[in-house]
C-alpha positions in Angstrom: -15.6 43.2 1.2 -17.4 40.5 -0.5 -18.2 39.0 2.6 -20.8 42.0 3.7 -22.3 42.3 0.3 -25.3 39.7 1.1 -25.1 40.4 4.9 -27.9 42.2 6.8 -26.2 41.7 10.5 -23.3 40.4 11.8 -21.8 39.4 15.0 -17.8 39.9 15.7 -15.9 37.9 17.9 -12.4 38.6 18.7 -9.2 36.7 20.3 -10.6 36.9 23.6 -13.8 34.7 22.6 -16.2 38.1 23.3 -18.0 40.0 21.0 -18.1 43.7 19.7 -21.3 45.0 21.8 -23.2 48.1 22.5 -23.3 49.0 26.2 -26.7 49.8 27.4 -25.7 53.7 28.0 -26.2 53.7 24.1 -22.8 55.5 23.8 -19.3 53.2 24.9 -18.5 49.8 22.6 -17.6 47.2 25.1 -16.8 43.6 24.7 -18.9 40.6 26.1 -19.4 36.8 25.9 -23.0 36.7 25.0 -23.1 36.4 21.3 -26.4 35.9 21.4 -27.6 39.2 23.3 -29.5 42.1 20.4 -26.9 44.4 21.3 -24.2 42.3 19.7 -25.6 42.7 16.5 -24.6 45.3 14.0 -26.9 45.9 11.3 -24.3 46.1 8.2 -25.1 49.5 5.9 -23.5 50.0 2.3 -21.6 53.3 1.7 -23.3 55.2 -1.2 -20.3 55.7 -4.2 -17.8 53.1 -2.5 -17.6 49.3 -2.7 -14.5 49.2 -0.2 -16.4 50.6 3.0 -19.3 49.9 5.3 -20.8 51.3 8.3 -22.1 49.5 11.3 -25.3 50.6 13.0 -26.2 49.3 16.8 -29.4 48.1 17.8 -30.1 51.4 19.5 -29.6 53.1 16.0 -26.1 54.7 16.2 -23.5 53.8 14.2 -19.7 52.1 15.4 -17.4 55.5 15.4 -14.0 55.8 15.5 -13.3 59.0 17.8 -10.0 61.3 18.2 -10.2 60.7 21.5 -7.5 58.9 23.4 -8.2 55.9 25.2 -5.5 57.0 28.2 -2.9 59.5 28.2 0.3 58.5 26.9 -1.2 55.6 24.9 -1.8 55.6 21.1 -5.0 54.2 21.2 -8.1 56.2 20.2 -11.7 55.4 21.7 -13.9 53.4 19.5 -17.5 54.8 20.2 -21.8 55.0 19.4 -22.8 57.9 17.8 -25.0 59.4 15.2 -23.6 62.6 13.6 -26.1 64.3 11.5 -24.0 64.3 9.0 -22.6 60.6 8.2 -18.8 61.0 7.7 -16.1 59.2 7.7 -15.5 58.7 11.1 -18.5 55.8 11.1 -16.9 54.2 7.8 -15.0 51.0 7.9 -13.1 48.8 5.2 -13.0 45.5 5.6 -9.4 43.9 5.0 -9.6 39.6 5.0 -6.9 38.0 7.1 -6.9 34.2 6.1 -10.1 33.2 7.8 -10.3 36.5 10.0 -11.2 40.2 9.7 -10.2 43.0 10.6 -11.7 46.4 9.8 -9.6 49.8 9.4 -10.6 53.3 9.5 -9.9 55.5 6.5 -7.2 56.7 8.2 -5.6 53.7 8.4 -6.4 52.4 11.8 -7.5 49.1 13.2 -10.4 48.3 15.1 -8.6 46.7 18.5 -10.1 44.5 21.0 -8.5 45.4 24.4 -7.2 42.2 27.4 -5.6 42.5 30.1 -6.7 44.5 33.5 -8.5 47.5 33.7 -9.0 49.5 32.1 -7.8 48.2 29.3 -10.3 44.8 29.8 -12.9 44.9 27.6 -12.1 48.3 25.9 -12.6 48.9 22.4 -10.5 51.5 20.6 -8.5 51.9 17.2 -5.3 51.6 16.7 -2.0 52.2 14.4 -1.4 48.7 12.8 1.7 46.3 14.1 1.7 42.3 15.0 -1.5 41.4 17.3 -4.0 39.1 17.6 -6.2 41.9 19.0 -6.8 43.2 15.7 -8.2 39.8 14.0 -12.1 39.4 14.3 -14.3 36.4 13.7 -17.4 37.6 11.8 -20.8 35.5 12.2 -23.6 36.5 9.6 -26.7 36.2 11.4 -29.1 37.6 9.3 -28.3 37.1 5.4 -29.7 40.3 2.8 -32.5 39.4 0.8 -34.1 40.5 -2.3 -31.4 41.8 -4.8 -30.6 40.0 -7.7 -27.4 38.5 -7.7 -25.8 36.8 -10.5 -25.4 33.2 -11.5 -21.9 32.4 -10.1 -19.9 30.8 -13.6 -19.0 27.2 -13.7 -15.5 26.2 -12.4 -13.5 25.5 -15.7 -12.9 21.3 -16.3 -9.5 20.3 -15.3 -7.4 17.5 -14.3 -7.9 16.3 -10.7 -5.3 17.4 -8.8 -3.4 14.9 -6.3 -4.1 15.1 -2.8 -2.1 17.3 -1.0 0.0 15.9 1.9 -1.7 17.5 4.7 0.6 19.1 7.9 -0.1 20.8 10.8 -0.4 24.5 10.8 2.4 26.1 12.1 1.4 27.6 15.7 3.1 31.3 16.9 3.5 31.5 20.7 3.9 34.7 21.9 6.8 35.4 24.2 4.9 37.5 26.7 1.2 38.0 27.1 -1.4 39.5 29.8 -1.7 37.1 33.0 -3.7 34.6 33.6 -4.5 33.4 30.0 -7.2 30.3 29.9 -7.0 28.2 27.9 -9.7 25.2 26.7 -7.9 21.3 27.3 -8.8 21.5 23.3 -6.4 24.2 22.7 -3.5 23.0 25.3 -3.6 19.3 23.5 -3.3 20.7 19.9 -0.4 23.3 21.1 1.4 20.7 22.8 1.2 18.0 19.5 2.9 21.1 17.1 5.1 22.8 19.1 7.7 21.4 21.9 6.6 22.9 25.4 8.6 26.3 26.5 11.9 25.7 28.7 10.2 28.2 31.4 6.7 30.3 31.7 8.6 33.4 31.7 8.4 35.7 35.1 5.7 38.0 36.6 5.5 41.6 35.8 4.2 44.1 38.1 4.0 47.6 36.6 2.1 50.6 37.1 2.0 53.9 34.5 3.0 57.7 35.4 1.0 60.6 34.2 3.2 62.9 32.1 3.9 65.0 35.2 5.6 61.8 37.0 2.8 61.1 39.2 2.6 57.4 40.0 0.7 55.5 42.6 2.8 53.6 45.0 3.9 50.4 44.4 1.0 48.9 46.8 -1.4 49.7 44.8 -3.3 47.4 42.3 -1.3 47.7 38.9 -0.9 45.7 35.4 0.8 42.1 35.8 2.5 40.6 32.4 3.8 37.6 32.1 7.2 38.1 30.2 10.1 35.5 28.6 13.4 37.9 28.2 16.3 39.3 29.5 16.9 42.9 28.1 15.5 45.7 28.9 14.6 46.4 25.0 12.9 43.7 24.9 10.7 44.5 28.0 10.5 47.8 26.8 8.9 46.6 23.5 6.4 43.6 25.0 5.0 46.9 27.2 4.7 49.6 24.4 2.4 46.4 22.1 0.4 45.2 25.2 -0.1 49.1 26.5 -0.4 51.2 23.1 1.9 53.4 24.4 4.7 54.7 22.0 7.6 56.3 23.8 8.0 55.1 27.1 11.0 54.4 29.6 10.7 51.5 31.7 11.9 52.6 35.5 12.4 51.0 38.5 11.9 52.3 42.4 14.9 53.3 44.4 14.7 50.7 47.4 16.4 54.0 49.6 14.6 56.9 48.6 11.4 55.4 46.6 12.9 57.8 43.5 12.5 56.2 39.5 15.6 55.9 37.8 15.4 54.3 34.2 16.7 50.3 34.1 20.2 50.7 32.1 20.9 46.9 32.3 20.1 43.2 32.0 17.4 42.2 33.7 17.8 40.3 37.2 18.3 36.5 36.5 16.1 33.1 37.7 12.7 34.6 36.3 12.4 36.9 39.3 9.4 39.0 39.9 9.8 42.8 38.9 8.5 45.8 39.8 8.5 48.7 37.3 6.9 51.9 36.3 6.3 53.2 32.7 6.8 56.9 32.4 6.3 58.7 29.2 9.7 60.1 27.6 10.3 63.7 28.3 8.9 63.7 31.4 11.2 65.0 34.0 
């Protein structure tokens, strides 16, 4: 929270190298690459009786809201919108929790604000979330406008000590995910310094063609433009669980099309060998 006590405006960029913007219909929160566009900057308000939360107003004057409504049916996500209640409540209050060099902000109910990849429409969607392990919750925060004229006090001299010794200095330690939204890009940059700490995978992990049924069982057919993932694993639980993070959607079973009749029938068994491509459709449990 110390971070936003001297800030007036701030940017926020996320894992995807866009930034938390204000769409021009004044009402969805979209992401986008211009960092330097007006409506990328949120203008950073204190909460009145609380040094734990802020709220974050648009340049068209509303304020960043976290909704109850759900991003898509079946998913846990919840739409992450502009508005300006006449009453301010807690619905536009954030809390800014530090992750090493990151952000990330959370609702007072204990969600995170979530920066959507992938394909539509999940590309470039905003919502909020229930917490678990995602970049998609970190944030970047720029201060581009720093608050002036409030007395702040004289930070205290660091106490006199001994120098310390150097410390030996190694690499950071680098987490690859083992299944992520196809294509990634990647800058050279970023490929040279992955490949100097970590050895290179034994295999880029298959293709993963998927498409979601509403809670009636209606799918599209398989023709039709889906989701693709990029997945390293041979169970099924382990496919199961790289679609419930990458989707938001909590109880799912992962079926695949009869080649006879076209009919879903859930996948019981290991996954078919040599990285082959897959077809599969997510329907929501308890759907018959």
């Amino acid at each position: 929270m110390e971070f936003f006590n001297q800030a007036k405006a701030v940017r926020m960029r996320n894992v995807h190298d866009k930034y938390l913007t204000a769409d021009e219909d004044e009402e969805t929160v979209t992401q986008d690459r211009n960092g330097s566009d007006k409506r990328a900057r949120w203008t950073v308000e204190p909460v009145r009786g609380s040094f734990e939360v802020i709220r974050l107003r648009s340049c068209y004057g509303n304020y960043l809201t976290a909704s109850n409504e759900r991003f898509l049916l079946g998913a846990t996500g919840r739409k992450v919108v502009l508005a300006k209640p006449a009453r301010l409540d807690s619905s536009v209050e954030w809390e800014p929790v530090r992750e090493g060099s990151k952000m990330k902000l959370k609702t007072r109910y204990g969600n995170l604000l979530r920066a959507n990849g992938g394909l539509p429409p999940w590309r470039n969607s905003v919502t909020h979330d229930t917490p678990h392990v995602s970049d998609s919750f970190l944030w970047d925060v720029d201060v581009v406008e720093i608050l002036v004229g409030t007395a702040t006090p004289a930070p205290a001299p660091a106490p006199t000590q001994a120098p310390a010794p150097a410390p030996v200095t190694t690499p950071p330690p680098h987490r690859r995910p083992s299944y992520s939204y196809s294509p990634v890009s990647r800058t050279s940059s970023e490929k040279s310094e992955e490949e100097l700490t970590v050895p290179p995978p034994k295999s880029e992990g298959r293709t993963i063609y998927y498409h979601i049924a509403d809670e009636e069982g209606h799918v599209e057919e398989e023709s039709a433009v889906g989701y693709a993932l990029t997945f390293n694993g041979n169970s099924v639980e382990q496919l199961t669980q790289a679609l419930q993070e990458e989707t938001s959607m909590d109880d799912v079973v992962v079926c695949t099309r009869s080649p006879l009749n076209g009919k879903l029938f859930p996948l019981r068994l290991q996954l078919p060998p040599n990285s082959v491509t897959m077809h599969v459709v997510l329907v929501p449990s308890g759907t018959s």
